[in-house]
FIKOLZA-1660 file (N, C-alpha, C; in steps of 0.1 Angstrom, whole numbers, plus 5000, padded with zeros to 4 digits):
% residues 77
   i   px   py   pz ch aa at
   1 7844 0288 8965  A  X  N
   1 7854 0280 8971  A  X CA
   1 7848 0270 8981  A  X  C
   2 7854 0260 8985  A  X  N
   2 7849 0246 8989  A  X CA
   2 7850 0251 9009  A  X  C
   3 7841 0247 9016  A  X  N
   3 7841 0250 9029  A  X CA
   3 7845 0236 9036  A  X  C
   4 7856 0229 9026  A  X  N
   4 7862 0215 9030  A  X CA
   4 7871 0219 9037  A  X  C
   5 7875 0210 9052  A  X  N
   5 7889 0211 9058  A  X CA
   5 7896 0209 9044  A  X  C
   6 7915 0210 9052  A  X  N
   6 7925 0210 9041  A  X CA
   6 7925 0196 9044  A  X  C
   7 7931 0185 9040  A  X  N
   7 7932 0172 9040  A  X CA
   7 7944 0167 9051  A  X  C
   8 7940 0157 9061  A  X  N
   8 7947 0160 9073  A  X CA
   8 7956 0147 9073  A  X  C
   9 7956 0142 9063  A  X  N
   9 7967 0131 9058  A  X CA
   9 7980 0137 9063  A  X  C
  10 7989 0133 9070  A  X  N
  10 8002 0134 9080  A  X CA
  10 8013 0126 9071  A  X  C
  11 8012 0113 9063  A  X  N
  11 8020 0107 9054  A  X CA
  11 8026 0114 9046  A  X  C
  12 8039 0111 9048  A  X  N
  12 8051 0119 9040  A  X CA
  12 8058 0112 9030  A  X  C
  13 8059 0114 9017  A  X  N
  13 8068 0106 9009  A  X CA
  13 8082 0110 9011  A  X  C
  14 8088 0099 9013  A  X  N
  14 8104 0105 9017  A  X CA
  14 8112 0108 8998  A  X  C
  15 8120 0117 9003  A  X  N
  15 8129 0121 8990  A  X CA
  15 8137 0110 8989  A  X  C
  16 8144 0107 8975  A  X  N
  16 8155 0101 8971  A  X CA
  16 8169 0111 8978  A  X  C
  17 8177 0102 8983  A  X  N
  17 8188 0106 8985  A  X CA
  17 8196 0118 8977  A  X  C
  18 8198 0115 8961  A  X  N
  18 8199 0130 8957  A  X CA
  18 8191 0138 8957  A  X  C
  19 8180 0135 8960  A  X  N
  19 8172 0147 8959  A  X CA
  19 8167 0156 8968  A  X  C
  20 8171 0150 8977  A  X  N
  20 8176 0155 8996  A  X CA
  20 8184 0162 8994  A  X  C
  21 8200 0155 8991  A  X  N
  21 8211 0167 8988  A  X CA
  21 8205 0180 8979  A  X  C
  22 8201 0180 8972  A  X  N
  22 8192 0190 8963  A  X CA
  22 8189 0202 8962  A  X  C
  23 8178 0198 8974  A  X  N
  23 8170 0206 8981  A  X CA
  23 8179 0210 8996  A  X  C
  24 8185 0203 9001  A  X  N
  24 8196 0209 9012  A  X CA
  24 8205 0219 9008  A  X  C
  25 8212 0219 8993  A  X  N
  25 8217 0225 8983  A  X CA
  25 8213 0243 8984  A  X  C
  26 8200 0241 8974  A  X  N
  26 8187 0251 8975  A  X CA
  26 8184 0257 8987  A  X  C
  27 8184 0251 9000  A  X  N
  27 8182 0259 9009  A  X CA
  27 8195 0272 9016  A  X  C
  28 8204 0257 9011  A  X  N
  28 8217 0269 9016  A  X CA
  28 8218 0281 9008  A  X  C
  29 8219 0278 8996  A  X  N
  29 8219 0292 8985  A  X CA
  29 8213 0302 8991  A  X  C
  30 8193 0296 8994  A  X  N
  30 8189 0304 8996  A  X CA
  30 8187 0316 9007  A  X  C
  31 8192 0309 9019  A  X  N
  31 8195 0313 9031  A  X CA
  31 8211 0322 9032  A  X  C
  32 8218 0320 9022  A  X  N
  32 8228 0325 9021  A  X CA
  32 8230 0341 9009  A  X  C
  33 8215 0339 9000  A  X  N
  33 8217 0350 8995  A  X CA
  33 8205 0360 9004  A  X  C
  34 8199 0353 9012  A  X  N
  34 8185 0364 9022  A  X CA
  34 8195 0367 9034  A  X  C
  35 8207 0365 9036  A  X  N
  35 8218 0369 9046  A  X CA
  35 8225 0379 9040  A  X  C
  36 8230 0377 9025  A  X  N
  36 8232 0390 9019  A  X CA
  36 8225 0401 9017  A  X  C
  37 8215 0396 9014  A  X  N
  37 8204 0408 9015  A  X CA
  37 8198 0417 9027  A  X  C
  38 8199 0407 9036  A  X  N
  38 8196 0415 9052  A  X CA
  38 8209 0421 9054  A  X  C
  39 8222 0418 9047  A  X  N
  39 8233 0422 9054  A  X CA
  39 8234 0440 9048  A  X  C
  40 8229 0439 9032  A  X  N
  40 8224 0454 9025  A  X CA
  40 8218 0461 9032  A  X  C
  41 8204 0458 9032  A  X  N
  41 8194 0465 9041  A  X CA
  41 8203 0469 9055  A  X  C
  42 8210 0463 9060  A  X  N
  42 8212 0468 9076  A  X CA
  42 8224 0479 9072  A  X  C
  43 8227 0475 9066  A  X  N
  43 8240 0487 9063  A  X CA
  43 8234 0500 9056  A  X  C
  44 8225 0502 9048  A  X  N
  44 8218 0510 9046  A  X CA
  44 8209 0517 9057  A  X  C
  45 8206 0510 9067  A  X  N
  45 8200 0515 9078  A  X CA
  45 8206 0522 9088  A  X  C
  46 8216 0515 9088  A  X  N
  46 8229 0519 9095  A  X CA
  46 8236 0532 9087  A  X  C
  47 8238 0533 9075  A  X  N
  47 8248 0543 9066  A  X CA
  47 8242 0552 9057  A  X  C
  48 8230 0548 9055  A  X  N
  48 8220 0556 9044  A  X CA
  48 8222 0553 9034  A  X  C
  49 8215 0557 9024  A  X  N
  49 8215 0552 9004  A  X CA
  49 8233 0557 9003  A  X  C
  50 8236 0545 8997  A  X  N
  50 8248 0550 8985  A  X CA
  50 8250 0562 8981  A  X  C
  51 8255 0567 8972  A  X  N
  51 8261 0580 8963  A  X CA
  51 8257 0577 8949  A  X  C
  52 8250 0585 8944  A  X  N
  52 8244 0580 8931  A  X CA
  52 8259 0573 8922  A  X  C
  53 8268 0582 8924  A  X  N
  53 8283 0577 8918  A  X CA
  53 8286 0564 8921  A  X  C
  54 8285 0560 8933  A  X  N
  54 8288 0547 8937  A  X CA
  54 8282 0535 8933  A  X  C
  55 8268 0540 8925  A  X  N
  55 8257 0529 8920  A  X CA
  55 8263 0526 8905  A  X  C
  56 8253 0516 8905  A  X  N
  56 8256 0507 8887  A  X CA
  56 8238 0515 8886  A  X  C
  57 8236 0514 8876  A  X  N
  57 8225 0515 8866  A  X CA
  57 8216 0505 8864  A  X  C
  58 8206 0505 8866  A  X  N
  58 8198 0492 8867  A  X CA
  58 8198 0487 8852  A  X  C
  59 8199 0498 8843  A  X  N
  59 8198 0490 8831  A  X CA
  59 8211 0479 8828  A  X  C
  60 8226 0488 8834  A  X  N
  60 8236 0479 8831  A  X CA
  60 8234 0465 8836  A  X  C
  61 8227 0465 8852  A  X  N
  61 8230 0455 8853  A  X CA
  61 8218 0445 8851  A  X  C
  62 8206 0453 8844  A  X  N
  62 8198 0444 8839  A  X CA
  62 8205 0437 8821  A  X  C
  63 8213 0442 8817  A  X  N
  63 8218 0439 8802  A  X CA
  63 8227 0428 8805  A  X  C
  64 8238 0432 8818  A  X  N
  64 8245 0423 8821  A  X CA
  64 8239 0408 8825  A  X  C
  65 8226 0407 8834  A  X  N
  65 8220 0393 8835  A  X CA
  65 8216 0390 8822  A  X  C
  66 8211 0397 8814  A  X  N
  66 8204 0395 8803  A  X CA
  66 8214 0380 8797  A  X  C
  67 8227 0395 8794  A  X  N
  67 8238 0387 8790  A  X CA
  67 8243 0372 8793  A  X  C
  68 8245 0374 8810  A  X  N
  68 8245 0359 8815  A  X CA
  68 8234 0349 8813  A  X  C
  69 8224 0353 8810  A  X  N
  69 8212 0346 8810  A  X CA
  69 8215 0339 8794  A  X  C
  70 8221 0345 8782  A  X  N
  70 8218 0344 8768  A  X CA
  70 8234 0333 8770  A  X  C
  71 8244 0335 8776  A  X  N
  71 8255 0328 8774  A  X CA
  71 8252 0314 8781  A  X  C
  72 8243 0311 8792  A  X  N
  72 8240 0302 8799  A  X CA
  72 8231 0290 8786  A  X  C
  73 8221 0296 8778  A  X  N
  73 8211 0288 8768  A  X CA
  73 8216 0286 8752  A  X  C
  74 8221 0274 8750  A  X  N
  74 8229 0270 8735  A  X CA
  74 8221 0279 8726  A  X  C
  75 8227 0284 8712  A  X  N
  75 8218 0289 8703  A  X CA
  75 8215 0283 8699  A  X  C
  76 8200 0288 8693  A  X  N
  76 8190 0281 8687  A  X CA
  76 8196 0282 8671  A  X  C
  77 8193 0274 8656  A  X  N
  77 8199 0275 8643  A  X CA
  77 8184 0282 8636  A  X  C
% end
């Protein structure tokens, strides 16, 4: 590996207006599903694991994305 500084160029290319919205888009999602996720975790911290009864099956709900994932991509002929 190179014992070069990282390059200290400060110049920013600005985004295209949609493509600002975009990525402002993307952020919300993603901050919005890492708030769901902390909101799990703390409730489990708070209440302990589920009831195995209460759970889904990872395979279901891995077949189920599967599924959504296969209805999202046109068939191929």
């Amino acid at each position: 590996m190179s014992e070069q500084p990282a390059s200290t160029d400060t110049a920013r290319q600005q985004l295209e207006p949609a493509a600002a919205d975009a990525v402002r888009a993307y952020a919300a999602r993603t901050r919005e599903n890492a708030d769901q996720f902390a909101a799990v975790l703390e409730d489990i911290a708070a209440n302990g694991l589920p009831s195995v009864e209460n759970c889904t099956p990872w395979e279901e709900l891995r077949e189920a994305h599967l599924a959504r994932l296969a209805a999202q991509r046109p068939a191929v002929a």
